[in-house]
DRENDO-147260 format. One record per residue: residue in one letter; x, y, z of N, C-alpha, C, CB in turn. Coordinates in steps of 0.1 Angstrom, whole numbers, plus 5000, padded with zeros to 4 digits. Glycine has a CB too. Layout:
N
aXYZXYZXYZXYZ/...
//
This chain:
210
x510649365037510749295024512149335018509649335014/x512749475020514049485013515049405019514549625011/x514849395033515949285041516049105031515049265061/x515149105025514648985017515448985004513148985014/x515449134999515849114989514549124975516548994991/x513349184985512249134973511749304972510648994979/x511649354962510949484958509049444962511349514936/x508549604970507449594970506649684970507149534976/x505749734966505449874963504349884968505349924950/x503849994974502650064982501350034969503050274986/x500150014968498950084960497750104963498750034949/x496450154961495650134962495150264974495650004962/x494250254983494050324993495250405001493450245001/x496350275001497450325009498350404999498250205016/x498350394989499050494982498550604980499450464970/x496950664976496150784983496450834995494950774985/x496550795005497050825018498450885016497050705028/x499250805009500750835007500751015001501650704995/x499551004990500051134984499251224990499951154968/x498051224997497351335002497851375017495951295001/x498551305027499851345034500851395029500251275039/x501051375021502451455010501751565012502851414991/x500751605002499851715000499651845013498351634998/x499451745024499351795039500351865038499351695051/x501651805041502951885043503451965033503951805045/x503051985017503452045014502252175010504251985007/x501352155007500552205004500752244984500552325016/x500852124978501452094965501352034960502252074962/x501651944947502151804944502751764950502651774935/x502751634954503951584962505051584959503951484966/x506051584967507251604967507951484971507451714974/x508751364966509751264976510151284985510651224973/x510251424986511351495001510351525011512351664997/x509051485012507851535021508651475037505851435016/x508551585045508651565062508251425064507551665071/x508951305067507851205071506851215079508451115077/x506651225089505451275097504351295086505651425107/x504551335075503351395065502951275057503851545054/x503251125056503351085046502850955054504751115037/x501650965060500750865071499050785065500350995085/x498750655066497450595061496750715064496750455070/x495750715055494350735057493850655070493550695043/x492750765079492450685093491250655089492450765108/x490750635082489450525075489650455071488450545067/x491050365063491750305055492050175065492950395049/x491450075067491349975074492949875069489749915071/x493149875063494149835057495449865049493749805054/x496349805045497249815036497749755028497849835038/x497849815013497849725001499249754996496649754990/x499749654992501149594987501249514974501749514996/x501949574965501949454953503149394952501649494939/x503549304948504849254941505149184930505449174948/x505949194923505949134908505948994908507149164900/x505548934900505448784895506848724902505348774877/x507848754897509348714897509948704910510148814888/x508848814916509648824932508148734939510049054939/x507348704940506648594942507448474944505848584933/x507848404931508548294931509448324934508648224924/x510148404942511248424954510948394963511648524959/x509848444967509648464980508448324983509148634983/x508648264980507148134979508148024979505848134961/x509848014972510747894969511747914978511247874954/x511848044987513148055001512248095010514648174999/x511048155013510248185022509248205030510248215022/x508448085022507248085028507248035041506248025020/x506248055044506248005063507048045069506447865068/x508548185070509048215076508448285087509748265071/x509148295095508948445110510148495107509048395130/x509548645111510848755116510048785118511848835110/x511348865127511348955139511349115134512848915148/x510549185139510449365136510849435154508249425127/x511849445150512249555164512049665161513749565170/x511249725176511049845175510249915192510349855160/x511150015190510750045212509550125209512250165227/x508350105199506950145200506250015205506350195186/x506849955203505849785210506649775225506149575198/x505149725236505949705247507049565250505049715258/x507049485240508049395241509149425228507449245240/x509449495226510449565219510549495202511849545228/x509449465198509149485188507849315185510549535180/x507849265174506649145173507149115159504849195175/x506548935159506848865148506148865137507048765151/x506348865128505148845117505848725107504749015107/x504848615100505348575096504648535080505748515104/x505448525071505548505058504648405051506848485056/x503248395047502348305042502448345026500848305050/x502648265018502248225005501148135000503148185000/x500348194996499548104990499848024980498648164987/x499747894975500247844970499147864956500747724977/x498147934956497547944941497948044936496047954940/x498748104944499448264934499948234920501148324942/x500148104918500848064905499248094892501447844906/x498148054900497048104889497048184888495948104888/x497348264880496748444875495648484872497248504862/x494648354868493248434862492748464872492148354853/x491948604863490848644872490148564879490148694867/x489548484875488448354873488448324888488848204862/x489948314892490348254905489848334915491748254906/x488448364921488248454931488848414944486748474933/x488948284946489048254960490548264965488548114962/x491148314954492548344960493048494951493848194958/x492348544952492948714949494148754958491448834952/x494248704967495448794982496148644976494848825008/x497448664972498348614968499348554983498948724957/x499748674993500648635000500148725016502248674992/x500848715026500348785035501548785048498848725038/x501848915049502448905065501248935076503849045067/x501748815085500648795096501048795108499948665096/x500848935115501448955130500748775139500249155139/x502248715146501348595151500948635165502048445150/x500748775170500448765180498948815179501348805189/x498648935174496948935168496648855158496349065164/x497248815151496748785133496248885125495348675132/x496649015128496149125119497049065108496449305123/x496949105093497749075083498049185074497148985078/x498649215065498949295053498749145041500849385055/x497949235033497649145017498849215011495749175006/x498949105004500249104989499949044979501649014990/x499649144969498949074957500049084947497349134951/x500048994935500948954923500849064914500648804915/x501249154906501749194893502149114882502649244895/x501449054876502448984862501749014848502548784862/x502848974836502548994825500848924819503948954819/x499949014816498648944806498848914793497549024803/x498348784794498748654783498348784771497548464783/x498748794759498848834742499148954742497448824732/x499649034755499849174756501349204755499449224770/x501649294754502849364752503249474760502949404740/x504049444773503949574782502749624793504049684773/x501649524793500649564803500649414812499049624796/x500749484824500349384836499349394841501149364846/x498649244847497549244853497949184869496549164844/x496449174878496649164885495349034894496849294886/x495048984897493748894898492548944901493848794908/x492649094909491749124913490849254900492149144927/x491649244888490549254875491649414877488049224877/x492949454884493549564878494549564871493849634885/x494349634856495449684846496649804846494649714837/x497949714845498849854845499649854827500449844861/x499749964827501049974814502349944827501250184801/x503349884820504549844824505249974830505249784812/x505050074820505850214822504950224833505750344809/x504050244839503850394851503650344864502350504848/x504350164863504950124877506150144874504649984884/x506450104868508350104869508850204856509249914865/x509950244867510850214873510550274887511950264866/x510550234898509850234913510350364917510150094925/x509550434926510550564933510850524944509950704936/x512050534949511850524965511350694975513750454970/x510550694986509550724998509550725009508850674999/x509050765013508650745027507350695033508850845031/x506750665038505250625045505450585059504450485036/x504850635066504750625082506550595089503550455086/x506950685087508550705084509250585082509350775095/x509350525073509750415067509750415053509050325072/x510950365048511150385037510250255029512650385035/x509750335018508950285007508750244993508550345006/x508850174986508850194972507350224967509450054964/x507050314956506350374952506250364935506650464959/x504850344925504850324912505350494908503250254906/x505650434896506250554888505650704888506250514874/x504750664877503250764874502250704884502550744856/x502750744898501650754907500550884906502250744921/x500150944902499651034901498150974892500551134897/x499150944880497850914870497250794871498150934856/x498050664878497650594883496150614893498850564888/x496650694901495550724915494150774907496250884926/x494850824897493450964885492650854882494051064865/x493550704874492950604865491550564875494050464860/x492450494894491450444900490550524905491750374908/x490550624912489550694916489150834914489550674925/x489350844900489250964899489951104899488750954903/x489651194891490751344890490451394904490351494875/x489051354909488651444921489351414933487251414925/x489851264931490151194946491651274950490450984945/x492551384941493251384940493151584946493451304928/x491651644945491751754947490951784957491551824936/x489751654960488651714963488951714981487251624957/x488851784989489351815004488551735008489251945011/x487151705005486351685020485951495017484551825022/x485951435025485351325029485151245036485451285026/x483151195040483051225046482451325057483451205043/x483051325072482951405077484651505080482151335087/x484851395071486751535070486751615065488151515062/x487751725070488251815056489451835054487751945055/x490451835046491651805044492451935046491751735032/x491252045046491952195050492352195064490952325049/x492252085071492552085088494452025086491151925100/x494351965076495551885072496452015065495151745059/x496252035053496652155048497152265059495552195039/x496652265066497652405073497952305084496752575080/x498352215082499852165090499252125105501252315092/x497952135107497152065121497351875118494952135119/x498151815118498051705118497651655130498951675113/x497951665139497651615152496051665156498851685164/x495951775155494551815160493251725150494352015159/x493951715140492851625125492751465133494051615103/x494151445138493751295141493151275150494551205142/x493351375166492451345180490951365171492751465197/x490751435162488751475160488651355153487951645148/x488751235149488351115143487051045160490151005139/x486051005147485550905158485250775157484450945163/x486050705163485850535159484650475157486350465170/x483750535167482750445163481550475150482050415177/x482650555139481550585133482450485117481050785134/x481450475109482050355100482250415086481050205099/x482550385084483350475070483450395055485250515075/x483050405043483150325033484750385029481750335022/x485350255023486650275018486650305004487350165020/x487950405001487850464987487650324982489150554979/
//
């Protein structure tokens, strides 16, 4: 997305992951400067959530919808795969009301069709400084922006402001302290076992998402 020109910020599950890997590596509040290696999804976290502002929508919906690009990279055995750029064209509704199009936009690998959702950020009609979102979430203006830049799965990131209290608002002061969930415990993380924490995962067991 920055190759685009469009700002887009981590939230939701994937930004918990962002800070409780921080957490891993430092054994702290997170730090911006966290080891990349430390700053990896949650492996119950089926997904990844992305928001973008209203403004950069109608960017990206009036020069780019239906694009392909290309992501190189010598972790794929054809040296890297296409994904390409879908806009929904009801992104322009904001209301809630609208269930059937809550996922605003989506990059779609076209060779599995896995996808990443991209949902809208915009201003709520009679408010002053709070944005909404379709799927019924409230921000104050202040504690997304001004964006930090990150890291996540070593790749650079943008990140909301007051991510912290953000994370507190959605799930809680606990989600933020509590080690274990689950059959995890995050003290395997904490002392820097990252590798030994991910081979003990077992796939076939199913996991509810924060």
């Amino acid at each position: 997305m920055a190759d685009l020109g469009a700002d887009t910020w981590i939230m939701h599950g994937t930004l918990l992951g962002w800070w409780w890997n921080a957490k891993v590596g430092q054994d702290t509040s997170p730090d911006l400067l966290c080891p990349l290696n430390a700053r990896q999804i949650m492996p119950w976290d089926s997904d990844i959530d992305v928001q973008v502002s209203l403004n950069t929508m109608h960017f990206l919906a009036s020069y780019y919808n239906m694009t392909i690009h290309h992501y190189a990279t010598p972790l794929m055995p054809a040296g890297g795969r296409n994904y390409m750029l879908e806009i929904n064209p009801g992104y322009t509704n904001g209301s809630p009301l609208d269930r059937l199009n809550v996922i605003d936009a989506r990059w779609i690998d076209t060779e599995t069709g896995v996808f990443i959702d991209i949902t809208t950020v915009r201003p709520k009609e009679g408010t002053d400084g709070i944005l909404q979102v379709k799927d019924k979430h409230m921000y104050n203006e202040r504690d997304l922006f001004p964006l930090r830049d990150s890291m996540f799965e070593g790749k650079p990131v943008k990140i909301p402001y007051n991510y912290a209290e953000l994370l507190e608002e959605e799930y809680g002061k606990n989600s933020l302290t509590n080690i274990h969930y689950e059959q995890y415990d995050s003290r395997v993380l904490l002392s820097g076992e990252i590798t030994a924490w991910l081979m003990s995962l077992q796939p076939h067991v199913q996991f509810n998402k924060f």
